[in-house]
ROBADO-988523 format. One record per residue (C-alpha): x, y, z. Coordinates in Angstrom, 1 decimal. Layout:
residues N
x: X	y: Y	z: Z
...
//
This chain:
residues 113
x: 1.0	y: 26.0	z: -17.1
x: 1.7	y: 24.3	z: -13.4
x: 5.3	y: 24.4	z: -12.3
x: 7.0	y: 21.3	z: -11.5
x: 6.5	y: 21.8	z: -7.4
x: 2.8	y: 22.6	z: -8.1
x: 2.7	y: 19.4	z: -9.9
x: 4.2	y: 17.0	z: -7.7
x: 2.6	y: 18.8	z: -4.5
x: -1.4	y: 18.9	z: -5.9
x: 0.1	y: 15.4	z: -8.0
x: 0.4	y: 14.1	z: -4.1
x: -2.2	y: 15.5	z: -2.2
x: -4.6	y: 14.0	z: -4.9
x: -3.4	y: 10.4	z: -4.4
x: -3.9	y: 11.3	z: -0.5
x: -7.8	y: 12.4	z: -1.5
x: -8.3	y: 9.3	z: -3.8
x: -6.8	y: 6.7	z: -1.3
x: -9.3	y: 8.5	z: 1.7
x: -12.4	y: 8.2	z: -0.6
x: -11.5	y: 4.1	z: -1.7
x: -11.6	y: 4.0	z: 2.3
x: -14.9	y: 5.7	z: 2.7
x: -16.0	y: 3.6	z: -0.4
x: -15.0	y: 0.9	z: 0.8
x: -17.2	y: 1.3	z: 4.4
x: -19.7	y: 2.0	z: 2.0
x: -19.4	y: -1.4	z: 0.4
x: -19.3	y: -3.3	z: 3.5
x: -22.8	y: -1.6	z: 4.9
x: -24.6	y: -2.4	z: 1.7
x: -23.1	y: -6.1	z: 2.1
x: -24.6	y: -5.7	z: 5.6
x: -27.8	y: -5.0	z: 4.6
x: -28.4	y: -7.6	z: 2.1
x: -27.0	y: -9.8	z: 3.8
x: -29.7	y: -9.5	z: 6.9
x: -32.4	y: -9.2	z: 4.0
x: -31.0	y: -12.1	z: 2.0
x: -30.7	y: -10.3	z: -1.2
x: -28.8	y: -9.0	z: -4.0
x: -30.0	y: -5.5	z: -4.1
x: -30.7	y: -2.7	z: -2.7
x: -32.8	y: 0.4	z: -4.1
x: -34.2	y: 3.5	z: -3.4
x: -36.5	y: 6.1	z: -5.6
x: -33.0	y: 6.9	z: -7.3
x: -30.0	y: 4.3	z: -7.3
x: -30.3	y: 0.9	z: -7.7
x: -27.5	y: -0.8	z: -6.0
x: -26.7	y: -4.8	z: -7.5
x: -24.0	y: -7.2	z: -5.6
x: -22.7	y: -9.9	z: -8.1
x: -20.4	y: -12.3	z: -7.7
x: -16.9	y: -12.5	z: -10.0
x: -14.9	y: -14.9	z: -10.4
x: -11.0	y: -14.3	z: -11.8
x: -8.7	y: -16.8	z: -12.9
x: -5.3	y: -16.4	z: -13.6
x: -2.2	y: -18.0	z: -14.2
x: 1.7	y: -17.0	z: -13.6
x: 4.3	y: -17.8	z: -15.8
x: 5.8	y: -20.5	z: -13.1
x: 2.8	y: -22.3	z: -13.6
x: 3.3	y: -22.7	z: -16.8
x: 6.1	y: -24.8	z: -19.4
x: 8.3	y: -21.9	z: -21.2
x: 7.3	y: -22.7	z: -24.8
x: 3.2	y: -22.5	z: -23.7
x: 4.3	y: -19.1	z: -21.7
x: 5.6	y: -17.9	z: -25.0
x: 3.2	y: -18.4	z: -27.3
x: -0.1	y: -17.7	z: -25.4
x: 1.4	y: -14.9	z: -23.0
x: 0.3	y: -10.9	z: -23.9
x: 2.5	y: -8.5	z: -22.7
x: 1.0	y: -4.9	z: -22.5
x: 3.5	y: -2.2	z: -21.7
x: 2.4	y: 1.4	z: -20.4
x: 4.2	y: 3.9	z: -18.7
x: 3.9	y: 4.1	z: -14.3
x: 4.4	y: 6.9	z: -12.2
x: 5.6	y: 6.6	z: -8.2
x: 5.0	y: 9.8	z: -6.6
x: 6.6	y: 9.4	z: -3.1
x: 7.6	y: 12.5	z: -0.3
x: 11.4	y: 12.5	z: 0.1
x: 12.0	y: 9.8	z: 3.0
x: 8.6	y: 8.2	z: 2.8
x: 9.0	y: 4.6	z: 1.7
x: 6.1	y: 3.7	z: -1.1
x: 3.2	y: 1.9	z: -0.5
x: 2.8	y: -1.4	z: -1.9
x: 1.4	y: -1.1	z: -5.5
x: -1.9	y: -1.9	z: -5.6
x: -3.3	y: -5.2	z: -7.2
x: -5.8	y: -3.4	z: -9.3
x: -4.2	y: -2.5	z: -13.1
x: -6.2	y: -0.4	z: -14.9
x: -5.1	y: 0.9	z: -18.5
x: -6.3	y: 4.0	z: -19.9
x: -5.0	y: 6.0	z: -23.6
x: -3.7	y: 8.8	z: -23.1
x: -4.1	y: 11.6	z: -25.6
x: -1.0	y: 10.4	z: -27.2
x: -2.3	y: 6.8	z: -28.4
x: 1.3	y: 5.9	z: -29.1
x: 1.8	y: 5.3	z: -25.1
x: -0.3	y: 4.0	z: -22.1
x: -0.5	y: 5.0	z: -18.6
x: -0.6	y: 2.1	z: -16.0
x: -3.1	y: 3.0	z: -13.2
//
């Protein structure tokens, strides 16, 4: 079993790993844009991968936008558990926009990533 300091320090230095590689991803999203852009396509492909750009579209709605009584009866409210692992005098980083849900072993509780 990992003590708590092993926790929190390999805990950190994995948020620093995953925030480098969304960087590197990232790059890696704005080449392939590159490139089909200057061919005027969608996709991209080699003997392996295929690699498809598509286009979303979100909508949403805040509950300002909308009349109390509509808020409260069409509104879902999905509660999960979040964790903000900061060093000791480091101010934390603006959550990100991106929610992701996941079960944890436990299906009684979520985890907010």
């Amino acid at each position: 079993m990992v003590d708590e300091n092993e926790l929190l320090s390999k805990w950190y230095d994995l948020k620093e790993t995953i925030s480098k590689l969304e960087t590197k991803l990232d790059e890696f999203k704005s080449h392939a844009n590159d490139i089909m852009e200057s061919r005027k396509t969608d996709t991209i492909s080699n003997e392996k991968f295929v690699l498809q750009k598509r286009e979303m579209t979100r909508r949403n709605i805040t509950k300002n936008d909308l009349p109390e009584h509509i808020w409260q009866q069409f509104s879902k409210e999905t509660v999960c558990s979040a964790f903000y692992l900061t060093k000791k005098g480091e101010k934390r980083k603006s959550p990100s926009t991106k929610r992701r849900f996941r079960s944890p072993k436990n299906n009684n509780e979520k985890f907010c990533r």
